[in-house]
KEKESE-461094 format. One record per residue (C-alpha): x, y, z; residue number from 1. Coordinates in steps of 0.2 Angstrom, whole numbers. Layout:
REC	u	v	w	k
REC	X	Y	Z	NUM;
...
***
This chain:
REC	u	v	w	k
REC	432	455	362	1;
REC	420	470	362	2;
REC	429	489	364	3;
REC	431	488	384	4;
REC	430	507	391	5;
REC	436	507	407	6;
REC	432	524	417	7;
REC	443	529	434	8;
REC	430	536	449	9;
REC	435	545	463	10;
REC	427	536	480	11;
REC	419	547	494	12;
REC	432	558	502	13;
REC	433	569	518	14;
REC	444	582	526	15;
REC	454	572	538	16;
REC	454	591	552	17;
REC	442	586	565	18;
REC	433	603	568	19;
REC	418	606	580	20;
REC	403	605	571	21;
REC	412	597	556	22;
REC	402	582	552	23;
REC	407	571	539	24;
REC	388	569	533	25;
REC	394	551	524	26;
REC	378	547	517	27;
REC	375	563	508	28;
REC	390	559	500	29;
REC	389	542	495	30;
REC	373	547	489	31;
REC	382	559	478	32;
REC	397	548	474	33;
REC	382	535	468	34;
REC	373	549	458	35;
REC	388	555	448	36;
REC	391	538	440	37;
REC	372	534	437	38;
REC	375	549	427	39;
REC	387	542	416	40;
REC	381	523	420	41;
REC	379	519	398	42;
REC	397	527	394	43;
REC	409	512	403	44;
REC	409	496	404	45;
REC	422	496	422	46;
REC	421	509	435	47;
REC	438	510	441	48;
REC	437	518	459	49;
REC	455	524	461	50;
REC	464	525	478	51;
REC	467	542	483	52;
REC	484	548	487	53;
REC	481	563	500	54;
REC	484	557	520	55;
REC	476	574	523	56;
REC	459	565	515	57;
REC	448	552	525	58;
REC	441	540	511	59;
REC	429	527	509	60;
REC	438	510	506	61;
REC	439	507	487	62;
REC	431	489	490	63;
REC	417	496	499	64;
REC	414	509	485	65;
REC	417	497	472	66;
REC	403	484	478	67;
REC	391	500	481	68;
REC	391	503	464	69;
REC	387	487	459	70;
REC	373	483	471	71;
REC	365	498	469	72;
REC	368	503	450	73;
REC	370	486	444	74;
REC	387	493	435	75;
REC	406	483	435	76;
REC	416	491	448	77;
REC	434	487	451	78;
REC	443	493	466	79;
REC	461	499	466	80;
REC	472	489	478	81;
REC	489	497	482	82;
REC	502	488	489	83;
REC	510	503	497	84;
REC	496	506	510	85;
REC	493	486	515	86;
REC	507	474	523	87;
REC	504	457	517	88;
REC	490	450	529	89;
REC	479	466	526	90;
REC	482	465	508	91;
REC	476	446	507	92;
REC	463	450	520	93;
REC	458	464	503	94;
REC	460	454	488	95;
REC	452	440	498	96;
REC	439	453	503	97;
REC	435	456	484	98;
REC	434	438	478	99;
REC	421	432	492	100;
REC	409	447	485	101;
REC	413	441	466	102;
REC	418	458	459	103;
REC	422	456	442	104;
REC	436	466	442	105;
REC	451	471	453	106;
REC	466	481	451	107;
REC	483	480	459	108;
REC	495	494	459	109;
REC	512	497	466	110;
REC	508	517	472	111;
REC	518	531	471	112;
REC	529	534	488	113;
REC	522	545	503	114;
REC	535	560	505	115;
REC	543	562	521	116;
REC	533	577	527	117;
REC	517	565	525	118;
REC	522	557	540	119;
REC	513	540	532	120;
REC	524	524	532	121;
REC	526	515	513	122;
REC	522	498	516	123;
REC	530	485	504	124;
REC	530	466	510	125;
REC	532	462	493	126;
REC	548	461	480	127;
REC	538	467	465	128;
REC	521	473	460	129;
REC	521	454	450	130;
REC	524	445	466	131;
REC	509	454	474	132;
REC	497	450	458	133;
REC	505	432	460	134;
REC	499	430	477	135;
REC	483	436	473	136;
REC	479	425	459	137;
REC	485	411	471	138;
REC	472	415	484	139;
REC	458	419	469	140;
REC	463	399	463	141;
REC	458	391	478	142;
REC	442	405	478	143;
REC	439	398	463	144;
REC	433	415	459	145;
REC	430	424	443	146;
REC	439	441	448	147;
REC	449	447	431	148;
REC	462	458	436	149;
REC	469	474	430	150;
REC	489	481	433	151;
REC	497	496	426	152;
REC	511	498	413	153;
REC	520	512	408	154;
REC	525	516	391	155;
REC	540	526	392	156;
REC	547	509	399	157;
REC	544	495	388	158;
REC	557	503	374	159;
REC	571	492	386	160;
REC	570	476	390	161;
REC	569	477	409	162;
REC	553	487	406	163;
REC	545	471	394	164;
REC	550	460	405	165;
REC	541	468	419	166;
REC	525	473	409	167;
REC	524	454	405	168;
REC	528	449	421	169;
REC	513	456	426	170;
REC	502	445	413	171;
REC	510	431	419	172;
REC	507	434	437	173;
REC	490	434	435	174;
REC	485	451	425	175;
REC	474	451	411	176;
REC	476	469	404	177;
REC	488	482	409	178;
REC	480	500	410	179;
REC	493	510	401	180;
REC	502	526	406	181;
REC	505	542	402	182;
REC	492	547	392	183;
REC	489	546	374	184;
REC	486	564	370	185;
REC	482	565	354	186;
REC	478	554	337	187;
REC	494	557	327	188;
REC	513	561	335	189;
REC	507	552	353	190;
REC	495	539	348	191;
REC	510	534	335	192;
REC	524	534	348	193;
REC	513	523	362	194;
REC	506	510	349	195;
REC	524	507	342	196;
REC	530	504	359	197;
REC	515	490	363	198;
REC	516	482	347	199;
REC	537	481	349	200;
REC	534	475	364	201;
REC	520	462	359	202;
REC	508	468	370	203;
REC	498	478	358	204;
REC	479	468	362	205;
REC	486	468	382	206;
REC	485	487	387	207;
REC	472	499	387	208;
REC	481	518	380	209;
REC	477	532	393	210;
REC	465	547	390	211;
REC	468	560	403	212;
REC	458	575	401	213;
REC	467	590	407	214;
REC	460	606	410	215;
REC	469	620	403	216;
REC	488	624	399	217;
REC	493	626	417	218;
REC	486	608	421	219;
REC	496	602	406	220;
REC	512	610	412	221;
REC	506	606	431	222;
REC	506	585	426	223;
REC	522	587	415	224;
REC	533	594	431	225;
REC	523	583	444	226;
REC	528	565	432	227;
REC	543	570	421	228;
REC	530	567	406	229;
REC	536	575	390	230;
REC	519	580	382	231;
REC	517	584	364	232;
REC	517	603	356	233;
REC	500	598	348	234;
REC	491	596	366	235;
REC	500	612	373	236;
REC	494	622	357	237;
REC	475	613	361	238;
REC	476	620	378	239;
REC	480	636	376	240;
REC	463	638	364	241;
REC	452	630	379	242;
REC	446	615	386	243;
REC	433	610	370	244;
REC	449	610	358	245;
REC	457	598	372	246;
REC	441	586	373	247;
REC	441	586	354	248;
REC	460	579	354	249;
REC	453	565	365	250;
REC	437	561	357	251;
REC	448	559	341	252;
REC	460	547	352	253;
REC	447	537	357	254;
REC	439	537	336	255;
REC	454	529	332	256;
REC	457	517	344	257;
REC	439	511	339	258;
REC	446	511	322	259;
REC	461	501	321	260;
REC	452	486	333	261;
REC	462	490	350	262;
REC	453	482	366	263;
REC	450	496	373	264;
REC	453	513	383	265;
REC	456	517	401	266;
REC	449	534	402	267;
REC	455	547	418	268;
REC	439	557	423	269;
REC	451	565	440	270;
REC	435	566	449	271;
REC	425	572	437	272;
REC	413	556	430	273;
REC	403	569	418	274;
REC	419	568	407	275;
REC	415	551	400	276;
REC	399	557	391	277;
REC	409	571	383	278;
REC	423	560	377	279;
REC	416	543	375	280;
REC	399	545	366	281;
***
């Protein structure tokens, strides 16, 4: 199995305030959206288009962006379902959706929950993220469709055994590769502690590590506080000298993944598609 990169996108998004004036001039957008990833078309082999968490955003439908890509780039586009948003019709109206236009690639996630003060309802027909990647590998049977689908996995998990069992839950629902968090940040202490907790696991040649470009040592501290991640010294120390020194501690990530034969990498770009040149090439 060739090195897979897979790349996250952001789909087009718009201020939800309806304003006088305040058009939402879609195409321009899209056309933009489109132009970002032509860009960087030769540096992934999977666009991921990520499902935006803001309820203050309007956002183009992750299928819809998914399938632009591929019509009119010719590029493998994966959409990112979220069972959070969808009840259980609308979700098999979406994975049914994606099948019937043969996308390549799909990804089903849990999502994060809404807070209160969103005022959004969290939708969750289903027991388990593996229930809902069942389902939908049922309904991509009888499509006889040749949709491959991703899940997520996080790391931090899988050093008990409810957190195996659900990882591989997942692969036997119907998942091919898990898309791993949180990121591997660097080639030596976190790139360590992430591959011994695949390989434990056995699930070494099943999950794609994580390369999250951050921006600067505020982001870093920003991410740690927002997700409870425990990041290394060694990015911190990278941060504080600027962002080249953090794009070098990724480039080296992504070296030696190369190196020691793993599939691949899922690669978060946080809007910002340019990104993949810089760390992939």
């Amino acid at each position: 199995m060739a090195f897979l990169r897979v790349v996250d996108v952001l789909p087009p998004t718009f201020s939800a305030s309806a304003r006088k004036g305040d058009d939402l001039r879609i195409d321009a957008e899209m056309e933009r959206f489109t132009e970002e990833v032509r860009s960087v078309r030769d540096f992934a082999d999977v666009f991921l288009v990520a499902n935006v968490k803001n309820p203050g955003l309007l956002k183009l439908d992750t299928l819809r962006a998914a399938t632009m890509l591929r019509e009119t780039l010719g590029v493998e586009a994966a959409p990112v379902i979220v069972v959070r948003d969808q009840n259980r019709a609308q979700f098999l109206a979406s994975v049914l959706t994606g099948f019937s236009m043969e996308l390549s690639w799909m990804m089903i996630a849990w999502g994060d929950d809404y807070q209160a003060s969103a005022n959004v309802t969290n939708v969750r027909d289903f027991a388990s993220l593996a229930e809902a990647i069942r389902t939908a590998s049922l309904v991509r049977s009888r499509a006889h469709a040749p949709t491959r689908l991703l899940a997520p996995v996080d790391l931090r998990s899988l050093g008990g055994r409810k957190g195996v069992a659900l990882a591989r839950g997942r692969l036997r629902a119907g998942a091919e590769i898990l898309l791993a968090q949180p990121p591997t940040t660097d080639a030596d202490e976190s790139f360590d502690q992430h591959a011994s907790a695949a390989r434990d696991a056995g699930l070494e040649r099943k999950v794609l590590p994580n390369v999250f470009h951050f921006r600067d040592e505020k982001d870093v501290r920003r991410y740690e506080r927002l997700f409870g991640w425990r990041l290394p010294k060694r990015l911190h120390e990278a941060a504080a000298r600027g962002e080249d020194h953090l794009i070098e501690l990724e480039r080296k990530v992504v070296r030696r993944l190369r190196e020691e034969g793993y599939p691949g990498v899922y690669l978060s770009t946080r809007g910002d598609p340019a990104l993949a040149e810089r760390i992939l090439s």
